[in-house]
N, C-alpha and C positions, 0 to 999 in steps of 0.2 A: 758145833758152833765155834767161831773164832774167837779169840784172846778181843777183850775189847779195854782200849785207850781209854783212861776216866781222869788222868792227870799227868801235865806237864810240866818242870820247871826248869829254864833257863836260869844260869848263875853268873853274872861275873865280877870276878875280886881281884881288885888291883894292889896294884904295892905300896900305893901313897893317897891320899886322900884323892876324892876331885877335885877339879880346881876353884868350884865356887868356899867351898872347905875351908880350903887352903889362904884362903884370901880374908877369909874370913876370921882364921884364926892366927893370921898375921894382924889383923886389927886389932883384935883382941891381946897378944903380945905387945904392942905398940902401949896401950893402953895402961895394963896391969905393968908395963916394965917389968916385965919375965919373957925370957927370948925362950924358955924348954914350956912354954903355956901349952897347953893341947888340949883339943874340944873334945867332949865328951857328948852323946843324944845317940837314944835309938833310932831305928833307922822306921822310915815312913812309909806306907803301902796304900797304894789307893785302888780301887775296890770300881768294877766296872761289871755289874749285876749281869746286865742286860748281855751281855760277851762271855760272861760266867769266867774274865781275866782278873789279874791280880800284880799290879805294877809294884816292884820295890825300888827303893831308894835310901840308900845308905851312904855313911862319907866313903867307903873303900871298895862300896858293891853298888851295882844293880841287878835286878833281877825280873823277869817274867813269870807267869803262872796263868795256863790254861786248863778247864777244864770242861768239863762236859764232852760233847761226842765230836770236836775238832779233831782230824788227823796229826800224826808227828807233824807231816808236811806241814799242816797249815798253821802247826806252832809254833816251829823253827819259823814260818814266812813271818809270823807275826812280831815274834821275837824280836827280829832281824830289825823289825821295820821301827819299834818302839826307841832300840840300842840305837840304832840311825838318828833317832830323831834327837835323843841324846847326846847325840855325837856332835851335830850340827848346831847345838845349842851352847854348850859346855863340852872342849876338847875331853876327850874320855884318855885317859893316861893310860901306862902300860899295863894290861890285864897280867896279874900272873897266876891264876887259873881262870879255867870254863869248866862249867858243870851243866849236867843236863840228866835229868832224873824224870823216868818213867814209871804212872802207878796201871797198870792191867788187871784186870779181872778177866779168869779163865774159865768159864761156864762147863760144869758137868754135871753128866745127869745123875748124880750123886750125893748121898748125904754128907753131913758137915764130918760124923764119924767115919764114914767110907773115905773122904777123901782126906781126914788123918790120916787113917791106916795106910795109905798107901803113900803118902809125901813120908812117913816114918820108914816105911820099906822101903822106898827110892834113895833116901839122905842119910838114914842114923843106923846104926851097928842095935842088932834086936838086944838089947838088953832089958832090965827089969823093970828100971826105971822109966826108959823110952815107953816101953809097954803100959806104964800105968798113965801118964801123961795124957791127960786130956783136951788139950790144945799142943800145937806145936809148931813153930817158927822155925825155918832154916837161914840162916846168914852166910854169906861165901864172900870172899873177897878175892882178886884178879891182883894182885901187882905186875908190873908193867913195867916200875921203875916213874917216868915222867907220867907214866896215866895209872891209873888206876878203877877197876870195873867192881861195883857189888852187887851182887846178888839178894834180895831178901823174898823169900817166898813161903805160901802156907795157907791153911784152908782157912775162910774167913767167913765172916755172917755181913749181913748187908748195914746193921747200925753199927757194928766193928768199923768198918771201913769208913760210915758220913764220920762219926764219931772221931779219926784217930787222922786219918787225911785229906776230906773233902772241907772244902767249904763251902758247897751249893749242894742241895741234894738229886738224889738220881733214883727216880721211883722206878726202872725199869729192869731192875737186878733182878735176877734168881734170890732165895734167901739163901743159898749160901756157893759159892765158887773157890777155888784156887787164887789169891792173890800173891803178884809177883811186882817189886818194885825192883828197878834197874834202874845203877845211877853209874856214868861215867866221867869221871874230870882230868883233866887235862892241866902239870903244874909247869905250865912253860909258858916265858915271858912273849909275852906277840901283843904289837900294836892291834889299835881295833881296825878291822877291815872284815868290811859284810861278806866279800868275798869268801876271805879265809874262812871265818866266822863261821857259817855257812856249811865249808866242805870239812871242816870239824863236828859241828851238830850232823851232816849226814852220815858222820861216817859211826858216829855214835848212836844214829838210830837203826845204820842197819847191822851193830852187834846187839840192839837190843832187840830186834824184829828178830835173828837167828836164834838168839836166848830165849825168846819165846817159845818159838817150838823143839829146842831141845828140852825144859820143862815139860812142855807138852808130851813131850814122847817117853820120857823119864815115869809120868804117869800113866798113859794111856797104855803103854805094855802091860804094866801091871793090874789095870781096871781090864784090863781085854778088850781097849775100842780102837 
């Protein structure tokens, strides 16, 4: 069985407020007579059940969130399409990163112990301690310099996963698979343009489509499939 997509999240973080923000805590300055005044608030997320998405809104970010059985494709289209909408509303200022984070579930026909043993055979040096470890998480990180790429993988149970990263649930898991989260960001200043935007998120989904099956194969030598 293939790697299957369970969560998407688009990132973007700019270097200065937006400009509704901005305007806003010019008034607020004008007001208090203090010109170093700066607003303080969480940032807002609005919750769209039925799409199984997840809108953010913050002074210095927006951000997307897909989940359920949408494709990369149809993430990044959606993404693309929400940032757009944003853009055309309220100029979106200089981004100085993008992020895009992938969560996969790897289906095997193996127990949650089995598929320890062998993420520990693939990743960690057999030592004593590895050996007694009865859960186990692998972390990697890619620097790149302006990108940088992570790794997080490791066998998981199906309420681990609603439990730690979903917010909708997914009755349709195995009770326990390989989970692998990939996340790529990008710290370079670029105007917003769907375009660009775009051949960025693609180019980030297809080291994470390749990541997929180098894990995949990392394990499957070792199960013998």
């Amino acid at each position: 069985m293939a790697a299957r997509l369970v969560k998407t999240i688009i990132r973007l973080e700019f270097a200065e407020a937006l400009h509704p923000w901005l305007e806003v805590r010019d008034l607020f300055r004008v007001a208090s007579a203090d010109e170093n005044f700066e607003l303080k608030g969480e940032p807002h997320y609005f919750e769209h059940e039925d799409r199984r998405q997840r809108v953010g809104l913050n002074m210095r970010e927006v951000s997307f969130e897909q989940e359920g059985n949408a494709t990369s494709e149809a993430a990044i289209r959606n993404a693309l399409d929400t940032f757009s909408r944003f853009h055309a509303v309220s100029h979106l200022p200089v981004a100085q990163k993008v992020e895009m984070n992938s969560a996969y579930v790897e289906p095997f026909e193996l127990s949650f112990d089995e598929l320890r043993t062998l993420t520990r055979e693939a990743y960690l040096q057999p030592t004593e301690l590895a050996r007694l470890a009865t859960d186990i998480g692998v972390r990697l990180e890619i620097d790149e310099g302006h990108r940088v790429k992570n790794v997080e993988l490791g066998p998981m149970a199906h309420r681990q996963l609603q439990e730690k990263y979903l917010r909708w649930s997914l009755d349709d898991l195995p009770g326990s698979f390989l989970f692998l989260g990939l996340s790529s960001s990008w710290n370079v200043e670029t105007h917003f343009s769907p375009q660009e935007l775009q051949s960025v998120l693609e180019e980030a989904q297809a080291w994470t489509e390749s990541t997929v099956q180098l894990v995949r194969s990392d394990i499957s030598v070792r199960a013998g499939v």
